[in-house]
C-alpha positions in Angstrom: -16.2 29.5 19.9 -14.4 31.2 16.9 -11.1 31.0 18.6 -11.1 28.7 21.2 -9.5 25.1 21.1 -10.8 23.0 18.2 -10.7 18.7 18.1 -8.3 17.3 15.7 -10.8 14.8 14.7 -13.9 16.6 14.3 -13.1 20.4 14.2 -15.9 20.8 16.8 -15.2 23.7 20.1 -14.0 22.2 23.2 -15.3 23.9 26.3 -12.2 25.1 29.0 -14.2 22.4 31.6 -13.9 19.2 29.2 -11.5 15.9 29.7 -9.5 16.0 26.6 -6.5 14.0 25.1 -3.5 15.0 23.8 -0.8 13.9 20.8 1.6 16.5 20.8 0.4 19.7 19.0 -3.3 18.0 19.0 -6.0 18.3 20.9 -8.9 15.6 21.2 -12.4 14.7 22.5 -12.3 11.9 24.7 -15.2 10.2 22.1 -12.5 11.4 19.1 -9.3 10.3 20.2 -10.1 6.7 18.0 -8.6 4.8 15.4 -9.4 6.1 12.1 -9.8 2.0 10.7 -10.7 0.2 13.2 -12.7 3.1 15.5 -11.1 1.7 18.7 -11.2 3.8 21.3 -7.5 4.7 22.4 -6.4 5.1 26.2 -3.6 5.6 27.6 -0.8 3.9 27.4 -1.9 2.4 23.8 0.3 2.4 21.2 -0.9 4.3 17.6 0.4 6.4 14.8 -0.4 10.1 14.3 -0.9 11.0 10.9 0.3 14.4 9.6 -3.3 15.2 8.9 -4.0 14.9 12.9 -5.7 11.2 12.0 -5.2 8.0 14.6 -4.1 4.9 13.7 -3.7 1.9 16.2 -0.4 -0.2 16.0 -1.7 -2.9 14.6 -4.2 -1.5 11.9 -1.0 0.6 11.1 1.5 -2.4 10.8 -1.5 -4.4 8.7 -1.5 -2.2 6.5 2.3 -1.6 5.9 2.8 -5.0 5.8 -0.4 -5.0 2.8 1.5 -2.3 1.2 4.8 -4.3 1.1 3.1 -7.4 -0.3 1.4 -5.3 -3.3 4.8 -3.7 -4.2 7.2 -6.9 -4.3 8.3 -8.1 -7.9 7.9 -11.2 -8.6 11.6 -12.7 -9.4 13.2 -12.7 -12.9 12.7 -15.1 -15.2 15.7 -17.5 -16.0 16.3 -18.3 -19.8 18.2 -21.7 -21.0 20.1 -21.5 -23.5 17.8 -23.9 -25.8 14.8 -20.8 -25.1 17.4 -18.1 -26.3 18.0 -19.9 -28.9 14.6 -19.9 -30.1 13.8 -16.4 -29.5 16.4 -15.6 -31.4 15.5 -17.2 -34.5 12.2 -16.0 -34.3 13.3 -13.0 -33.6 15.6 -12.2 -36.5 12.9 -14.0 -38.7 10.4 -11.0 -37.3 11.4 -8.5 -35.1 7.9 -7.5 -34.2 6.2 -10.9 -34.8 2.3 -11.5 -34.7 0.1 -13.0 -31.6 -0.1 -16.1 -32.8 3.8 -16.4 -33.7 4.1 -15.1 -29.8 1.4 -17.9 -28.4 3.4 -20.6 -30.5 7.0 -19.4 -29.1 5.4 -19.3 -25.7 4.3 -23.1 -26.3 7.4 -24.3 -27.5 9.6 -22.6 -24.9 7.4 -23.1 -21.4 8.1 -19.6 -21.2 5.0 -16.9 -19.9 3.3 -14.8 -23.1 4.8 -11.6 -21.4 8.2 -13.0 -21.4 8.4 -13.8 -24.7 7.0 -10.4 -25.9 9.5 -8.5 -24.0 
């Protein structure tokens, strides 16, 4: 029991008699060898992910989530200035280089421009 070969999945014994499944250094119940999301049994032939840890992941759990991962991490695209805005900021700017909230708000009403965009 102390030595013998352990299951990736749940660290429980598995006796020399048992069906078991491989993914390559890892050895697996038949009842562990499952998608750590979804809990889909895997068989062979199915396509999934081995984690470093020894965890499953399907394909397409796996891709769902790279692809949620991707959509968190994108920027949202730069703002343009016109030359009338710049203008503006300038003045305002050079008037107060650290001006209040409410000189902000009213720069951000006059110029169309986003409350953040003005403050940076």
């Amino acid at each position: 029991r102390r030595f013998g070969t352990k299951c990736a999945a749940c660290q429980q014994g598995i006796p020399p008699t048992q069906v078991v499944r491989r993914a390559q250094d890892f050895v697996y119940h038949l009842h562990c060898f499952a998608c750590i999301i979804c809990s889909r049994q895997l068989a062979t032939g199915d396509e999934f992910y081995l984690m470093e840890d020894g965890r499953l992941v399907c394909k397409e759990d796996y891709e769902t989530a790279k692809q949620n991962e991707a959509e968190s991490t994108a920027k949202r695209p730069r703002t343009t200035i016109t030359a009338k805005q710049l203008e503006t900021l300038k003045n305002a700017y050079n008037n107060s280089p650290k001006p209040a909230r409410h000189v902000r708000e009213q720069l951000s009403s006059e110029t169309g421009l986003d409350m953040r965009v003005v403050q940076v």
